[in-house]
N, CA, C and O atoms as a GROMACS GRO file, in nm:
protein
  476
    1UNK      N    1  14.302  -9.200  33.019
    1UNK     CA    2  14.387  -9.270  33.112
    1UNK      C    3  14.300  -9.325  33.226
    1UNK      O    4  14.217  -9.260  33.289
    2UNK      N    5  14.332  -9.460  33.244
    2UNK     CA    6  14.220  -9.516  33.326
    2UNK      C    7  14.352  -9.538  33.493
    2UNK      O    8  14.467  -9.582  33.488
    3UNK      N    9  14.284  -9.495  33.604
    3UNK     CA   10  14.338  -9.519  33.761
    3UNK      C   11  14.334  -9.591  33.792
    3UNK      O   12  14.216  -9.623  33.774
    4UNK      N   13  14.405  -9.705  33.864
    4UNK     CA   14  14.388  -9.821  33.930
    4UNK      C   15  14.392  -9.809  34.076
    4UNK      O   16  14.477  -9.743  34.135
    5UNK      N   17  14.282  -9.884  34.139
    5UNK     CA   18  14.274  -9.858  34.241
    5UNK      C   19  14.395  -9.834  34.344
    5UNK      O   20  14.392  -9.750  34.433
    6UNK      N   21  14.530  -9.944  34.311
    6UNK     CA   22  14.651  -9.896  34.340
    6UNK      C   23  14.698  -9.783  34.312
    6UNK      O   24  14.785  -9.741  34.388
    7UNK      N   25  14.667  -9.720  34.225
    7UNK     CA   26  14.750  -9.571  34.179
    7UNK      C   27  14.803  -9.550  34.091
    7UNK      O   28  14.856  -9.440  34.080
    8UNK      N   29  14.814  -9.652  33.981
    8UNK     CA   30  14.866  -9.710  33.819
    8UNK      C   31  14.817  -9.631  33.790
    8UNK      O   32  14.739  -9.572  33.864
    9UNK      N   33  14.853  -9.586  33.624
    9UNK     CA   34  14.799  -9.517  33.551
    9UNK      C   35  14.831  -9.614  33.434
    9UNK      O   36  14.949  -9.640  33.411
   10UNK      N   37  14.715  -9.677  33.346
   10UNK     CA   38  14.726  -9.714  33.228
   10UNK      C   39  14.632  -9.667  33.100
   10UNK      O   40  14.547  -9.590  33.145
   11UNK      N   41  14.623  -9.676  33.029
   11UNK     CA   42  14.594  -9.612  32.892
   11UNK      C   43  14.438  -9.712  32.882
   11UNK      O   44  14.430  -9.832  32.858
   12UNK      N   45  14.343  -9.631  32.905
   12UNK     CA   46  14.180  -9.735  32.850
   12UNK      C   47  14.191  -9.867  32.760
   12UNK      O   48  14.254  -9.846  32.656
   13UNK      N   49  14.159  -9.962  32.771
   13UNK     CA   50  14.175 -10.091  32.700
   13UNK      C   51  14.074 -10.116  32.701
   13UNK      O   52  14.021 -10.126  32.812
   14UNK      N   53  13.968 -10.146  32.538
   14UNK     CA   54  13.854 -10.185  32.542
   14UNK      C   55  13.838 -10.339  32.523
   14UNK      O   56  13.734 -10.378  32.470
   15UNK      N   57  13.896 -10.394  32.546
   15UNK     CA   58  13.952 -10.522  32.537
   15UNK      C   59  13.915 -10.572  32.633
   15UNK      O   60  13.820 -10.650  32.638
   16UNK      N   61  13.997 -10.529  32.747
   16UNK     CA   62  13.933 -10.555  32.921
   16UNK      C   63  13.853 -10.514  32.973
   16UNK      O   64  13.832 -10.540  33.092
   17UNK      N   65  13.751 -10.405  32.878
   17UNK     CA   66  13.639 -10.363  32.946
   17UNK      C   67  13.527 -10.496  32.907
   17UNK      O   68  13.462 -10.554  32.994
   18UNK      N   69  13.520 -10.532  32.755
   18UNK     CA   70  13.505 -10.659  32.696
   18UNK      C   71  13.516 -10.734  32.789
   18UNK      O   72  13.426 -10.738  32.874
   19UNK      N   73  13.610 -10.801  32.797
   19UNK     CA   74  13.617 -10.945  32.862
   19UNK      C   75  13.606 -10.961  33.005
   19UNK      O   76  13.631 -11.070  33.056
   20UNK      N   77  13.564 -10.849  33.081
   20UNK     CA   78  13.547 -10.827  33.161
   20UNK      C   79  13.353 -10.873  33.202
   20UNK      O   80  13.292 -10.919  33.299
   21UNK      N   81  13.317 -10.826  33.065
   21UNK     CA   82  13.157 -10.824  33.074
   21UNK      C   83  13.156 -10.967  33.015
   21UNK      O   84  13.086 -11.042  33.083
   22UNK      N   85  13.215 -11.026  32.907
   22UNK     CA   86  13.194 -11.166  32.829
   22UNK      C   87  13.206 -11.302  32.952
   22UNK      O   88  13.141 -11.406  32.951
   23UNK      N   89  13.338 -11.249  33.082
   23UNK     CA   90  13.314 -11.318  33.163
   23UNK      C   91  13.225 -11.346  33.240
   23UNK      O   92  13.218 -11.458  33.288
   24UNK      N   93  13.147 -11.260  33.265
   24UNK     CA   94  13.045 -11.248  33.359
   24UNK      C   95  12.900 -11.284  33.325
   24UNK      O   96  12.799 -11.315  33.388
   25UNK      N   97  12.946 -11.259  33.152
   25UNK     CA   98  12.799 -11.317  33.102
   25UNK      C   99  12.824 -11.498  33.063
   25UNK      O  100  12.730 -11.578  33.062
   26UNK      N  101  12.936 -11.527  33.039
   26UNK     CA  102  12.989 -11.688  33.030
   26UNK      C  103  12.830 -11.796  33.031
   26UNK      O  104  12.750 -11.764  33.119
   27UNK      N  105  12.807 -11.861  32.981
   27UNK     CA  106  12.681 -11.934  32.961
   27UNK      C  107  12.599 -11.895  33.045
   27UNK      O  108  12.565 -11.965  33.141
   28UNK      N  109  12.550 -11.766  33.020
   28UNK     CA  110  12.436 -11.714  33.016
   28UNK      C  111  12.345 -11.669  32.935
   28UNK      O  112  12.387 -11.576  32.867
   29UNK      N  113  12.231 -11.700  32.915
   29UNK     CA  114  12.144 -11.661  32.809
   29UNK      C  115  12.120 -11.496  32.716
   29UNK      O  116  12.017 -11.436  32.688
   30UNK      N  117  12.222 -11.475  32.695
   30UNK     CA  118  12.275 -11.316  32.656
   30UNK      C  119  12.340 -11.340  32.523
   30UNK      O  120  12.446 -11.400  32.506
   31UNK      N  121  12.234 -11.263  32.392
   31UNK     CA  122  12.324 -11.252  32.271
   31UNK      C  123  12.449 -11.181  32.260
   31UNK      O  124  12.453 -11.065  32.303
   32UNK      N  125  12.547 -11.231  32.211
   32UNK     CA  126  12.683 -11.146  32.181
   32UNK      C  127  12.683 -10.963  32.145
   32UNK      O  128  12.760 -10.872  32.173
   33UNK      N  129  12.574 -10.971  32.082
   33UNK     CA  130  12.520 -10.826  32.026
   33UNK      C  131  12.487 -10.736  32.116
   33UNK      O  132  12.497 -10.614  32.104
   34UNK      N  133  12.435 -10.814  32.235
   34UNK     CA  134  12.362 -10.749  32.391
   34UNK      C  135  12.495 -10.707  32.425
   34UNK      O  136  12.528 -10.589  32.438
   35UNK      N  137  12.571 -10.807  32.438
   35UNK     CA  138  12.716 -10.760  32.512
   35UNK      C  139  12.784 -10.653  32.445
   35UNK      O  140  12.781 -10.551  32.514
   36UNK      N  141  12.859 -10.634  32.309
   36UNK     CA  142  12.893 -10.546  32.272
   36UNK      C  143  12.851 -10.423  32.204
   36UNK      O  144  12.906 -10.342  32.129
   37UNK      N  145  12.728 -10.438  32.259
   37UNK     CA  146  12.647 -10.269  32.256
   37UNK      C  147  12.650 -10.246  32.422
   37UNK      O  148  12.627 -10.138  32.476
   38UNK      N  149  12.678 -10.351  32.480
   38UNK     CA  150  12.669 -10.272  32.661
   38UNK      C  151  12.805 -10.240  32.650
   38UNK      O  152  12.812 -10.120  32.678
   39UNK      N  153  12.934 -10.292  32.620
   39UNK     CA  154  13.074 -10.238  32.602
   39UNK      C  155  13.069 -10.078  32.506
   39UNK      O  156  13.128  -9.975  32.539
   40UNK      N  157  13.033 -10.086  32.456
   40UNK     CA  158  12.978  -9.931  32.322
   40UNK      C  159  12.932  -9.904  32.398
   40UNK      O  160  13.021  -9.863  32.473
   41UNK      N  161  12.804  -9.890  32.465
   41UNK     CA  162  12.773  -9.785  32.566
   41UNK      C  163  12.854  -9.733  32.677
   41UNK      O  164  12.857  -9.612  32.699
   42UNK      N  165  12.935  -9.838  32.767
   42UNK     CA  166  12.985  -9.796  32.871
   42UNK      C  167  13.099  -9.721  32.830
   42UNK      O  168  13.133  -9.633  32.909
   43UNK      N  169  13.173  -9.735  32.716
   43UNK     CA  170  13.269  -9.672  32.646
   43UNK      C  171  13.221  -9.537  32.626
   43UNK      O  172  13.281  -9.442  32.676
   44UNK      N  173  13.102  -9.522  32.545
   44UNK     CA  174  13.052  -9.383  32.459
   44UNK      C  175  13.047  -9.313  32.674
   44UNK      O  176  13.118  -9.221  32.717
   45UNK      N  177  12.969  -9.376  32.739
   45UNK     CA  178  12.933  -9.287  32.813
   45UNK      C  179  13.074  -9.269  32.958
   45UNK      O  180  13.055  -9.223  33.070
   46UNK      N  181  13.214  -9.327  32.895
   46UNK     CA  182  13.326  -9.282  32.946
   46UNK      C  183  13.376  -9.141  32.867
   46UNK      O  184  13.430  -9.054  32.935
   47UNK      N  185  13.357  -9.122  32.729
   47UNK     CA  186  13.420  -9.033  32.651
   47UNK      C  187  13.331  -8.889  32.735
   47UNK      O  188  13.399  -8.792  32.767
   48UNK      N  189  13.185  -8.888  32.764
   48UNK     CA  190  13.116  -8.797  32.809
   48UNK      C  191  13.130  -8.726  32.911
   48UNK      O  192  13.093  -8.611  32.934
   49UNK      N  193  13.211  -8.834  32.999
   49UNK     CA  194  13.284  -8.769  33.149
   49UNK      C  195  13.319  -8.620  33.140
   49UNK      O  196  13.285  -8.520  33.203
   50UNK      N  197  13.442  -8.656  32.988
   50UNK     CA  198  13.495  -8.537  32.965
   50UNK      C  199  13.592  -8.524  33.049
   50UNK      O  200  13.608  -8.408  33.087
   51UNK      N  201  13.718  -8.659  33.125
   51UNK     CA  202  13.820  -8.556  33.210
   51UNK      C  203  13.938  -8.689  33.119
   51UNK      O  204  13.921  -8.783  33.041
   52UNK      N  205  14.063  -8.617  33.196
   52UNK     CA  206  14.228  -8.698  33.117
   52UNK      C  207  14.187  -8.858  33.221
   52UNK      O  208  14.174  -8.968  33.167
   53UNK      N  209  14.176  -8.841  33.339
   53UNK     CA  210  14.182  -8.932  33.386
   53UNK      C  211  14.065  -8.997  33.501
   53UNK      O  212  14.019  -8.934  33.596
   54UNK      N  213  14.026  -9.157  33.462
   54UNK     CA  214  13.916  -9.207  33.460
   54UNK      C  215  13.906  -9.295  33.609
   54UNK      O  216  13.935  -9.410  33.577
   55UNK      N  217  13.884  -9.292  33.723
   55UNK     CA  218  13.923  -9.450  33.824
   55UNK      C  219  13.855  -9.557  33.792
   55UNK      O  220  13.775  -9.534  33.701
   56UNK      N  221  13.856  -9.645  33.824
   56UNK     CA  222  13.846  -9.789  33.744
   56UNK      C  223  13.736  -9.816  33.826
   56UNK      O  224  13.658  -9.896  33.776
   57UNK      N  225  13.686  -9.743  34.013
   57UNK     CA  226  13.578  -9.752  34.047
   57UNK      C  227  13.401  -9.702  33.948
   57UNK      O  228  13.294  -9.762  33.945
   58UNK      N  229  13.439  -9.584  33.891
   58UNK     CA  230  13.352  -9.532  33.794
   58UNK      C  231  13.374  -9.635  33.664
   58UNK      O  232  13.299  -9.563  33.597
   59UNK      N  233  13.391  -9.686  33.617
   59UNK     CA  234  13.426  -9.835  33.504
   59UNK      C  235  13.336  -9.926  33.572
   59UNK      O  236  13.224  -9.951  33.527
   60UNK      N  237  13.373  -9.967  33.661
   60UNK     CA  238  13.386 -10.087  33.735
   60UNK      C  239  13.185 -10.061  33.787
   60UNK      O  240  13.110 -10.157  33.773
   61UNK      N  241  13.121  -9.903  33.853
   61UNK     CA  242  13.021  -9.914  33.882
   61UNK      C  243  12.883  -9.908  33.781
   61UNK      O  244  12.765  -9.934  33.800
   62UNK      N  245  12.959  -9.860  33.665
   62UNK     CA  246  12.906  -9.834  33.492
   62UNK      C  247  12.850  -9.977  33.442
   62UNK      O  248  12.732  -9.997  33.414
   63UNK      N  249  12.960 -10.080  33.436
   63UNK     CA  250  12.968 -10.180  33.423
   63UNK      C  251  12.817 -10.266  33.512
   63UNK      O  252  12.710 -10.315  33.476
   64UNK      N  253  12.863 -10.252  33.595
   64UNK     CA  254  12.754 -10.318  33.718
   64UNK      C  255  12.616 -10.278  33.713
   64UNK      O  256  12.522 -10.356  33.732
   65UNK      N  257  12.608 -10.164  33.688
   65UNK     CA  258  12.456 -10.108  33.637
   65UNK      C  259  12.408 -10.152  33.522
   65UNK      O  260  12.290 -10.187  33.530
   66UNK      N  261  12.483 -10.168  33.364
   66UNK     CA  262  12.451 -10.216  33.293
   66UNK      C  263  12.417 -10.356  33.299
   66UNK      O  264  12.301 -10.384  33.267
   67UNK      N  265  12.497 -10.452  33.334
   67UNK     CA  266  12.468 -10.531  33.424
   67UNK      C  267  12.309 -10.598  33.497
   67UNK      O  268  12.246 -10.699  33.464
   68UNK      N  269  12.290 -10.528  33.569
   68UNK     CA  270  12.195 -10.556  33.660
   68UNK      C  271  12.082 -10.509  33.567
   68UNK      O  272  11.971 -10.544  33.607
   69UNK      N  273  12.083 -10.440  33.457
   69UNK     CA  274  11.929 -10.417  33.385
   69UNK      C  275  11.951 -10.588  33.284
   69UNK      O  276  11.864 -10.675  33.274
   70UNK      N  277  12.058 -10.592  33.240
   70UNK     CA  278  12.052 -10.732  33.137
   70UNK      C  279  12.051 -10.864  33.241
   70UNK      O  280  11.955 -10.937  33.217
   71UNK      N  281  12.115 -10.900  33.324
   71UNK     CA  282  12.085 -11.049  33.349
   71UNK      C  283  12.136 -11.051  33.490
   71UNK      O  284  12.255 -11.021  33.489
   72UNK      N  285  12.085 -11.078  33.624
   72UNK     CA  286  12.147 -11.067  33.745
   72UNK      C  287  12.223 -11.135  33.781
   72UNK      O  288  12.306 -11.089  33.860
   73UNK      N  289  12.232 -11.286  33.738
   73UNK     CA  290  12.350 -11.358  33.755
   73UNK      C  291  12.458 -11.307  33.698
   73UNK      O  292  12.559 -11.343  33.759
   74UNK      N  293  12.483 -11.230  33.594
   74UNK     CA  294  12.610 -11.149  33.555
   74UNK      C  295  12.644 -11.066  33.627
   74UNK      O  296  12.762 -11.054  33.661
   75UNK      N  297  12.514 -10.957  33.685
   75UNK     CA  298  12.591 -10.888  33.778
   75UNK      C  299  12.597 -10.922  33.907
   75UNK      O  300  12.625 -10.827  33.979
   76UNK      N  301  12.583 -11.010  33.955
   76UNK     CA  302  12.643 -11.133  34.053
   76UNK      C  303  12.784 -11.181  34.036
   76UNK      O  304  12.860 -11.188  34.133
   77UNK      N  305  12.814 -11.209  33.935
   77UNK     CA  306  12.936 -11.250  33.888
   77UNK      C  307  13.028 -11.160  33.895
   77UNK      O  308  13.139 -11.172  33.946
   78UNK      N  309  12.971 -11.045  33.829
   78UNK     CA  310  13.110 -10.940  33.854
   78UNK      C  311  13.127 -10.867  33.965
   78UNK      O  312  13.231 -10.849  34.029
   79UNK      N  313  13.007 -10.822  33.986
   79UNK     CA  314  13.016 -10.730  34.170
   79UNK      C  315  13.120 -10.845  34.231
   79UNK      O  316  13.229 -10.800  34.265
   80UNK      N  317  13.097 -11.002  34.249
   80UNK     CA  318  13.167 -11.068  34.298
   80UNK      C  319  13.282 -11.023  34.318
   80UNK      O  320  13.320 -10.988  34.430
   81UNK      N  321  13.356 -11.017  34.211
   81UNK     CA  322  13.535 -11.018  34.139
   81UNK      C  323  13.522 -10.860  34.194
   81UNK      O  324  13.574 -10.825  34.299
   82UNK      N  325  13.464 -10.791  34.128
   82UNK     CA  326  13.485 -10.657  34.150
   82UNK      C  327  13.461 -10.561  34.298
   82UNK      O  328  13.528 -10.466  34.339
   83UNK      N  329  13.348 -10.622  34.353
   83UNK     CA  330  13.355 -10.553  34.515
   83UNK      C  331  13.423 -10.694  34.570
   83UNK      O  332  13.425 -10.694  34.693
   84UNK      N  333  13.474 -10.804  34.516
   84UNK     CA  334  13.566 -10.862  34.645
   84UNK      C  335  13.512 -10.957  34.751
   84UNK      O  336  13.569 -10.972  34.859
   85UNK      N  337  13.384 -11.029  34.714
   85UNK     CA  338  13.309 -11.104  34.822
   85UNK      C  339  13.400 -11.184  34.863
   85UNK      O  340  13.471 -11.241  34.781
   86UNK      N  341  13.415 -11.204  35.000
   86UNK     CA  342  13.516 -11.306  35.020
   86UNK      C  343  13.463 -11.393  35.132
   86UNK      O  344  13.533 -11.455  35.211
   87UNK      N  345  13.304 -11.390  35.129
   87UNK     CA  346  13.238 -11.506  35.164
   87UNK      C  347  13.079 -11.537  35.137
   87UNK      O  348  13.026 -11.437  35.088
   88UNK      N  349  12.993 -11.638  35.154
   88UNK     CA  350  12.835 -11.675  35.148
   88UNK      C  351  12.778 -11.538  35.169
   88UNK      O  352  12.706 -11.481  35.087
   89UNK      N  353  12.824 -11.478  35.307
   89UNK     CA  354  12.753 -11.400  35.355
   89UNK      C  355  12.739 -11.282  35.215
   89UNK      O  356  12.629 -11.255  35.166
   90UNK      N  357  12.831 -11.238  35.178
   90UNK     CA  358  12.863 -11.097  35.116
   90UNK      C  359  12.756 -11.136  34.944
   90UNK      O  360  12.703 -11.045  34.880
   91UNK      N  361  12.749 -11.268  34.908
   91UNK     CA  362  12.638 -11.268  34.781
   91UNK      C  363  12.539 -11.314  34.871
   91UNK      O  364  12.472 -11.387  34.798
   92UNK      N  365  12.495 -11.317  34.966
   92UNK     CA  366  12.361 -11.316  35.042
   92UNK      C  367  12.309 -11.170  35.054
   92UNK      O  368  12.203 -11.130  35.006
   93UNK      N  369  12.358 -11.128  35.092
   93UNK     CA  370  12.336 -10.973  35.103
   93UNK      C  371  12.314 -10.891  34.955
   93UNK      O  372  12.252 -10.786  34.935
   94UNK      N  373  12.398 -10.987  34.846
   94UNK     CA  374  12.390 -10.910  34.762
   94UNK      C  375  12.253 -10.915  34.668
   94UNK      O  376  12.208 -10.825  34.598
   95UNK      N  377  12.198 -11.049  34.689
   95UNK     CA  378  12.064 -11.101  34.612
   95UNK      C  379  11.938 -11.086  34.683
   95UNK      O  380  11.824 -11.091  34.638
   96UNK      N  381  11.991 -11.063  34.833
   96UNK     CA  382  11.908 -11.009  34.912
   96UNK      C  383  11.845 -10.842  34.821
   96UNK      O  384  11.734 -10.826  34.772
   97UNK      N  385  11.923 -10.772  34.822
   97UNK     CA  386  11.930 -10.623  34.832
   97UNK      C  387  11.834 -10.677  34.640
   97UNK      O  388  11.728 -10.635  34.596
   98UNK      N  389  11.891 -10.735  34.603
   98UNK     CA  390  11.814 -10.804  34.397
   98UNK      C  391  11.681 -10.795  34.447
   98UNK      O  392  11.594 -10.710  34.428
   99UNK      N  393  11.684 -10.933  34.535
   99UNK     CA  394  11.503 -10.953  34.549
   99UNK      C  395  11.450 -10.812  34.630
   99UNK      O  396  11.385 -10.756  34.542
  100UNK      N  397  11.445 -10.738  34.735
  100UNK     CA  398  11.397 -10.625  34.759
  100UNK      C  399  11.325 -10.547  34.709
  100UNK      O  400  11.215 -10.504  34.744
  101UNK      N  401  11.441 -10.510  34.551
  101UNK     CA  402  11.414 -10.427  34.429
  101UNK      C  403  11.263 -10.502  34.340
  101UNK      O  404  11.197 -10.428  34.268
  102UNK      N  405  11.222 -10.662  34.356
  102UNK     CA  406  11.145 -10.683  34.262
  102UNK      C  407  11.222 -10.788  34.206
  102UNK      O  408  11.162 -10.894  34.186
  103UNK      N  409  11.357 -10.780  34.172
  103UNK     CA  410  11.344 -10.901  34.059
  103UNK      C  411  11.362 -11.060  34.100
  103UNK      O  412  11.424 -11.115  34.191
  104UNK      N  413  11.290 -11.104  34.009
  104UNK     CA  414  11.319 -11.262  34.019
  104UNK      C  415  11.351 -11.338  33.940
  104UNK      O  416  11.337 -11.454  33.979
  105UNK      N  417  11.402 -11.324  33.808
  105UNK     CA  418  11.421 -11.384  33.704
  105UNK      C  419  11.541 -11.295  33.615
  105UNK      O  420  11.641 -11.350  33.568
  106UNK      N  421  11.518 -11.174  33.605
  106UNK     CA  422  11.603 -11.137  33.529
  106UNK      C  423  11.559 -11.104  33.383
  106UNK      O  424  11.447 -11.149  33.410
  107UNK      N  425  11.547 -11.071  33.266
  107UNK     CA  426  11.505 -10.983  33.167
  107UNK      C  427  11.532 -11.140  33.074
  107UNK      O  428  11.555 -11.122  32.955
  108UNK      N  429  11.530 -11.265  33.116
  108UNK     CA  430  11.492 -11.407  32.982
  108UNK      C  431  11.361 -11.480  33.041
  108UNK      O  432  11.276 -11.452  33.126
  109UNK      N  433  11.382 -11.571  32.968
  109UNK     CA  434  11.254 -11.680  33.045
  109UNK      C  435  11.347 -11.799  33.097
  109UNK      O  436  11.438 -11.852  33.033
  110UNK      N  437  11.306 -11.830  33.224
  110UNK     CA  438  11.399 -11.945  33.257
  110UNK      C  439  11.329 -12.078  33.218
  110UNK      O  440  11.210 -12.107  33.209
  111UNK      N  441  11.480 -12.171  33.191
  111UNK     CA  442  11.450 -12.284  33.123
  111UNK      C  443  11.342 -12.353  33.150
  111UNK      O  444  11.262 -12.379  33.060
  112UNK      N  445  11.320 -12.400  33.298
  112UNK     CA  446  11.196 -12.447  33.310
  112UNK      C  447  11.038 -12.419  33.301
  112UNK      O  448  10.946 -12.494  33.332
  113UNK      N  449  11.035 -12.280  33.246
  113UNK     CA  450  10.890 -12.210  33.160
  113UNK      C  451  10.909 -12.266  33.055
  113UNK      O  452  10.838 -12.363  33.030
  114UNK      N  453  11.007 -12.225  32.962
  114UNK     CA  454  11.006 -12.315  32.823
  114UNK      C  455  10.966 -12.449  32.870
  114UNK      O  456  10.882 -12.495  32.793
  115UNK      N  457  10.992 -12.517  32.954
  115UNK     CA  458  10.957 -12.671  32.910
  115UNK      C  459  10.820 -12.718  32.972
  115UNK      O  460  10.772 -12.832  32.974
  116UNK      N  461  10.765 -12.590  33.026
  116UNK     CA  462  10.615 -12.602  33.056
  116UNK      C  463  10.526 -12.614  32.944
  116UNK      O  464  10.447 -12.695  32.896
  117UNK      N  465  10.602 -12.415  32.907
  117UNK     CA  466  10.496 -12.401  32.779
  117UNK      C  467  10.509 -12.521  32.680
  117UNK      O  468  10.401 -12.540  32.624
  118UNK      N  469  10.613 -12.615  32.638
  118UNK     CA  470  10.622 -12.717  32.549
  118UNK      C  471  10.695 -12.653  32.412
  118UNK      O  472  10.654 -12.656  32.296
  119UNK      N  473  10.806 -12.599  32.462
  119UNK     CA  474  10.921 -12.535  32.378
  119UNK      C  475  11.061 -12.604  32.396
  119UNK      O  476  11.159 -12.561  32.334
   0.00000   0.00000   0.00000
């Protein structure tokens, strides 16, 4: 049984855990296969919890971690929707806190290397 931050109680839907991640990856350079082994994982490692009932914050921060190892503009996208940015400032801060960590690209090659190397 998954909690909604309101106080709902609805029944796990792997459906919306799915399309939740497919949105976020939306023309981004991410095989389909990447995605639904990160849905299988975040799933397998909900069953491990081990309790009746799940909050959608623990989903929701599972999600975001997986996330941020595969492609940062995805987890840009969803922290978005999911922590609620509701201005410039709040994904400034958030790519701020990205670059800090090291990254700059994200786990592909961006398009304009391919068209260096002559690919």
């Amino acid at each position: 049984m998954v909690v909604k931050k309101d106080g709902r109680r609805e029944s796990f839907n792997r459906d919306k855990l799915l399309n939740g991640i497919l949105k976020a990856c939306e023309k981004r350079p991410i095989n389909n296969s990447i995605i639904d082994q990160t849905a299988n994982d975040i799933e397998n490692e909900l069953r491990t919890i081990n309790k009746p009932e799940i909050k959608t914050s623990v989903i929701g921060n599972l999600i975001m971690n997986k996330l941020k190892k595969i492609d940062k503009v995805a987890y840009i996208r969803f922290a978005s929707v999911y922590r609620d940015f509701q201005d410039i400032a709040s994904f400034e801060t958030e790519v701020k806190k990205l670059k800090n960590r090291g990254w700059r690209y994200g786990n592909y090659i961006p398009w304009w290397q391919n068209i260096r190397r002559g690919n």
